[in-house]
C-alpha positions as CSV (number, residue, x, y, z in Angstrom):
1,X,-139.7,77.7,-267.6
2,X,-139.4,80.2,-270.4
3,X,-140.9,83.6,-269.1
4,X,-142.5,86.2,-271.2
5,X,-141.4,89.2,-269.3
6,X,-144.4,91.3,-272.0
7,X,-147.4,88.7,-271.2
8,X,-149.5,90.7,-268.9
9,X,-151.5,87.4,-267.6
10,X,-148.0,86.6,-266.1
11,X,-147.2,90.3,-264.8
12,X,-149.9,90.5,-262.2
13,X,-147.3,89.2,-259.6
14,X,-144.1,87.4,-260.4
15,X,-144.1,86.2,-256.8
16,X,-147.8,84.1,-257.8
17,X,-146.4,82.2,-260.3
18,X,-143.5,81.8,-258.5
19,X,-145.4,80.4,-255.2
20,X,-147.6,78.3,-258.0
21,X,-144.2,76.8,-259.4
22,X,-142.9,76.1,-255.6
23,X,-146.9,74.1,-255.3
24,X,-145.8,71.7,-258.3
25,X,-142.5,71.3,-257.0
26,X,-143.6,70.7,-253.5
27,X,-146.8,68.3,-254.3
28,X,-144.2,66.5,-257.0
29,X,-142.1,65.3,-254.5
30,X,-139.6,67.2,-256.0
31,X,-140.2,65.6,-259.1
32,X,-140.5,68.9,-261.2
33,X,-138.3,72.0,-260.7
34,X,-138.3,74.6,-263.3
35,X,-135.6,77.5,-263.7
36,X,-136.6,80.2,-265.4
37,X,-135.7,82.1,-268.7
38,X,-137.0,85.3,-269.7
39,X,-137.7,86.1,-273.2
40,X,-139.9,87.8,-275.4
41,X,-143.5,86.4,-275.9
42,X,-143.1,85.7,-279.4
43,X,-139.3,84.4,-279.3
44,X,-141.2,81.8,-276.3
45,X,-143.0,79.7,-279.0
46,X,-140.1,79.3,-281.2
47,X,-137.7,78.2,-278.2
48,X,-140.4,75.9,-277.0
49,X,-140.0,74.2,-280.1
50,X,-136.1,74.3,-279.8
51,X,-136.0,72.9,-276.2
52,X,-137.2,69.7,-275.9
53,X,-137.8,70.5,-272.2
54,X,-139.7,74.0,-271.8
55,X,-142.7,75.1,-270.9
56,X,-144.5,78.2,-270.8
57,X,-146.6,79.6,-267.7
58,X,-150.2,80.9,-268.3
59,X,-151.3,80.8,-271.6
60,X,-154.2,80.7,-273.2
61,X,-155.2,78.0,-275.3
62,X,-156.4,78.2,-279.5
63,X,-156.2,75.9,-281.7
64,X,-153.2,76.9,-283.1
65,X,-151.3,76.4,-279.9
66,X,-152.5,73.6,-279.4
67,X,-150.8,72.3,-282.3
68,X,-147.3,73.2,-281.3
69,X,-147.2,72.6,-277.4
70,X,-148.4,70.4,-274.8
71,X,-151.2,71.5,-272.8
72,X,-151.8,70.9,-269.0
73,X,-155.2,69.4,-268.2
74,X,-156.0,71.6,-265.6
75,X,-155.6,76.1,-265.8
76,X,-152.5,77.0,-263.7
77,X,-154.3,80.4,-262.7
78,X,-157.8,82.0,-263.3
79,X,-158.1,85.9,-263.7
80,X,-161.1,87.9,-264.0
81,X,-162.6,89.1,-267.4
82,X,-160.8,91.5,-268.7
83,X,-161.4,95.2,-268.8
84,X,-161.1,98.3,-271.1
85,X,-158.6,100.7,-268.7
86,X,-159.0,104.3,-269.0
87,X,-158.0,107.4,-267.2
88,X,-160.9,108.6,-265.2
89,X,-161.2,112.0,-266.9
90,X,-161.7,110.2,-270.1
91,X,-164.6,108.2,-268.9
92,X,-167.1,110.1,-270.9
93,X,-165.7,109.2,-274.5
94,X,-166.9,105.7,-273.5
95,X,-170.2,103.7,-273.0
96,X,-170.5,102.3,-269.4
97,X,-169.7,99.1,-271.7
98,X,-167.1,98.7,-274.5
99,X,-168.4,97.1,-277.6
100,X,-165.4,96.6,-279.7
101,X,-167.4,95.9,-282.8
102,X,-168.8,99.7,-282.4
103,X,-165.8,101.8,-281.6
104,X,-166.4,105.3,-280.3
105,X,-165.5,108.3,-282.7
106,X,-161.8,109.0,-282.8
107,X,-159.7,105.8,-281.3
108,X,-158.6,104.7,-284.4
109,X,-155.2,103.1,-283.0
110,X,-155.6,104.6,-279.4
111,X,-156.6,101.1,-277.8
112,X,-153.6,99.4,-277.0
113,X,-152.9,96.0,-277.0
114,X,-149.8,93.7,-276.8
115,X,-148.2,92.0,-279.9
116,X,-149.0,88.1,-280.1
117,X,-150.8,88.4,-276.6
118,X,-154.1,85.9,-276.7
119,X,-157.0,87.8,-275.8
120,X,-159.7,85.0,-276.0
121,X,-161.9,84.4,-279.2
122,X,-164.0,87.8,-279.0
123,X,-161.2,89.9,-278.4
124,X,-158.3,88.2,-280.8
125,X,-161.2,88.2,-283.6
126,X,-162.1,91.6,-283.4
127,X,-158.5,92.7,-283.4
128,X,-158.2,90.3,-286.3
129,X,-160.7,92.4,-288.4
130,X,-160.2,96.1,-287.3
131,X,-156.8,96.2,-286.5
132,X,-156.7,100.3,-287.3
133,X,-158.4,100.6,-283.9
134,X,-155.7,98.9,-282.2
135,X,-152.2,100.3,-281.4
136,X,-150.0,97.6,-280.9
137,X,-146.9,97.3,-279.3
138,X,-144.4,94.8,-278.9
139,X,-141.3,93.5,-277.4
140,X,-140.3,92.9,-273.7
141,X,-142.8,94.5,-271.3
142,X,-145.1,95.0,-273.4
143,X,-147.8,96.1,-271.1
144,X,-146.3,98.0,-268.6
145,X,-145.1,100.3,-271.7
146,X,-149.1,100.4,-272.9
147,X,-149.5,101.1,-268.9
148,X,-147.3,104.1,-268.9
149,X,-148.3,105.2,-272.6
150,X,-151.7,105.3,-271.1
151,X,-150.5,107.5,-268.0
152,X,-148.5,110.0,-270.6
153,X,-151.7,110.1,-272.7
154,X,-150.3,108.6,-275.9
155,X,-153.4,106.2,-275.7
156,X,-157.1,106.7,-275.0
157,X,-157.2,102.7,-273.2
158,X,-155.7,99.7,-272.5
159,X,-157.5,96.5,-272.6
160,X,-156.0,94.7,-269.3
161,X,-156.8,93.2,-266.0
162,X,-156.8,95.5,-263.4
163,X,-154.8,93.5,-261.1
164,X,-152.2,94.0,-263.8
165,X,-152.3,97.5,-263.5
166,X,-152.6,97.9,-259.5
167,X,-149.2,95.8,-259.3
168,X,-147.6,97.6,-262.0
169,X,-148.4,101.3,-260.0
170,X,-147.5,99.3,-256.6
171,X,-144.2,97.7,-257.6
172,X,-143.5,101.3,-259.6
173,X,-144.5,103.5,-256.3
174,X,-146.8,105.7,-259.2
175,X,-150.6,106.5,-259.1
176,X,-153.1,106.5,-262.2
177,X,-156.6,107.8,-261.7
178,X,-158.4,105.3,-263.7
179,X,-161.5,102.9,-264.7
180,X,-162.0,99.4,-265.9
181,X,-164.6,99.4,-268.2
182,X,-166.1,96.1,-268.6
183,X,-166.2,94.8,-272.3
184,X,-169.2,93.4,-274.0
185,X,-169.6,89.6,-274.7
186,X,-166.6,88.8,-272.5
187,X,-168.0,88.0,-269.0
188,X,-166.1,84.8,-268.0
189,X,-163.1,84.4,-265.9
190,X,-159.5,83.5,-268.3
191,X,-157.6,80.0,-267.7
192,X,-154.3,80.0,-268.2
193,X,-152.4,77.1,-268.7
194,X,-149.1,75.2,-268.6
195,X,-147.3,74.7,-271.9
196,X,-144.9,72.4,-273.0
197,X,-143.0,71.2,-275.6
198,X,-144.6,68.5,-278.0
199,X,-142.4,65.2,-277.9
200,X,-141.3,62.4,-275.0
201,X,-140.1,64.7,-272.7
202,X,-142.4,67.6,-273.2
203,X,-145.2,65.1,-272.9
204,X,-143.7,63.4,-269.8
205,X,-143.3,67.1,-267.6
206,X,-147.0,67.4,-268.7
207,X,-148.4,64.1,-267.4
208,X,-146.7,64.9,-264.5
209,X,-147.9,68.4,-263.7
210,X,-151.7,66.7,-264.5
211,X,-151.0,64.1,-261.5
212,X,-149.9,66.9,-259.1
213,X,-152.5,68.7,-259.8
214,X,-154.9,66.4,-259.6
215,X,-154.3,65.8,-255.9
216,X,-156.8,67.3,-254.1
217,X,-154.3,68.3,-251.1
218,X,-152.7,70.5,-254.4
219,X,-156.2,71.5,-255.0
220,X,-156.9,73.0,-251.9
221,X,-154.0,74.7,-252.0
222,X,-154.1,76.4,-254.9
223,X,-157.6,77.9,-254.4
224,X,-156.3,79.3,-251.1
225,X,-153.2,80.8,-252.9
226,X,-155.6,82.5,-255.1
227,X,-157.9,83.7,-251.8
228,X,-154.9,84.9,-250.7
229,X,-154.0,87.5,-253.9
230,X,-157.5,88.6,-255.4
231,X,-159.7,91.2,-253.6
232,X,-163.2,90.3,-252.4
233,X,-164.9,91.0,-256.0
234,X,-162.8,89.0,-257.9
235,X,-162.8,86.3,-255.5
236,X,-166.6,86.3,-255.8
237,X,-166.4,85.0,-259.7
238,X,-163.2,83.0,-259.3
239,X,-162.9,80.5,-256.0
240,X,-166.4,79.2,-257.0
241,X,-165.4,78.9,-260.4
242,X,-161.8,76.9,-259.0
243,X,-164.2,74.7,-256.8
244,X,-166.3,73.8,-259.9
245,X,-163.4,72.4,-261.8
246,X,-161.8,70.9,-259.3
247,X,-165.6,69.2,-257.9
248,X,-164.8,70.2,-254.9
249,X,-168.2,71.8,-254.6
């Protein structure tokens, strides 16, 4: 399992996808077992198409993806919408909702973002077409730098979960006095997915992740791992969403 140590999706809690990974494993019969690899998010794609044998945890899918890895049928996690994080004293520069086509007055290049990070449609289009509003920043650990940029003040928001940022401050023993500012036109929970090399054996881990999870003892598992880490708002939007899917409703 090649690890992007910068793709915030995947840094809400190393020990989730690690428990998710110990669910395939356990539900396979010991069929799958992964070891993992860190690397960069964008050196990930290219090694997927090295290793005949990789996968990625919790991506998004596009098109484009889609044409160079092996998808699993069903999402490997579910997050909330995402948010527009701020510092609290720095509320009033924003609306009570962010519309990134209609940028406030001076962030030009103060709303960071991570480099090759899907965002969903909305969000990867309008970085697409006003990339001056964007700071971006790259490499490994990506957002907890844009985390702790935000916290020194070198940018006016972060466009995150704010799971991501609660475990960050948690695992780093820090506080940040701060807002999640909901962003307009993006109201629905993110999948992410499984990817895995295209080819035999790429295909083959992936038909076999779809039969595990497509047990419904797996099922019910992995909704209650997911009541188990989200608060009671989140889990609001997302176990009836996880039912749905799975037609367990």
């Amino acid at each position: 399992m090649l690890t992007e140590v910068d793709e915030t999706i995947v840094s809400i809690a190393g020990n989730e996808e690690m428990e998710v990974l110990s669910l395939l494993t356990e539900f396979s019969d010991n069929q799958l077992s992964f070891e993992q690899q860190q690397v960069s998010m964008t050196r990930g794609w290219l090694e997927l198409s090295k290793q005949q044998n990789s996968c990625m945890f919790n991506k998004i899918k596009t098109p484009e993806r889609l044409e160079v890895a092996s998808f699993s049928h069903y999402p490997i996690t579910i997050y909330p919408p995402l948010r527009l994080i701020v510092l609290a004293k720095n509320q009033q520069i924003f609306a009570q909702q962010l519309d990134l086509a209609n940028m406030p007055a001076n962030t030009q290049a103060q709303i960071g973002v991570v480099k090759d990070r899907a965002y969903g449609e909305y969000i990867d289009q309008q970085i697409t077409k006003r990339p001056h509003e964007f700071y971006v920043r790259g490499g490994v650990s990506s957002s907890n730098k844009l985390i702790e940029m935000l916290k020194a003040e070198r940018v006016l928001g972060v466009i995150e979960y704010s799971e991501v940022v609660d475990a960050y401050l948690r695992d780093n023993n820090k506080s940040l006095d701060y807002i999640s500012i909901p962003i307009r036109h993006v109201e629905q929970p993110i999948y992410g997915y499984i990817a895995c090399s295209k080819g035999d054996k790429g295909d083959k881990i992936t038909a076999e992740i779809d039969r595990v999870m497509a047990q419904q003892s797996f099922q019910e598992a992995f909704i209650r791992m997911h009541d188990d880490f989200f608060g009671d708002a989140e889990k609001a939007i997302l176990i009836p969403e996880l039912e749905l899917l799975f037609n367990l409703r």
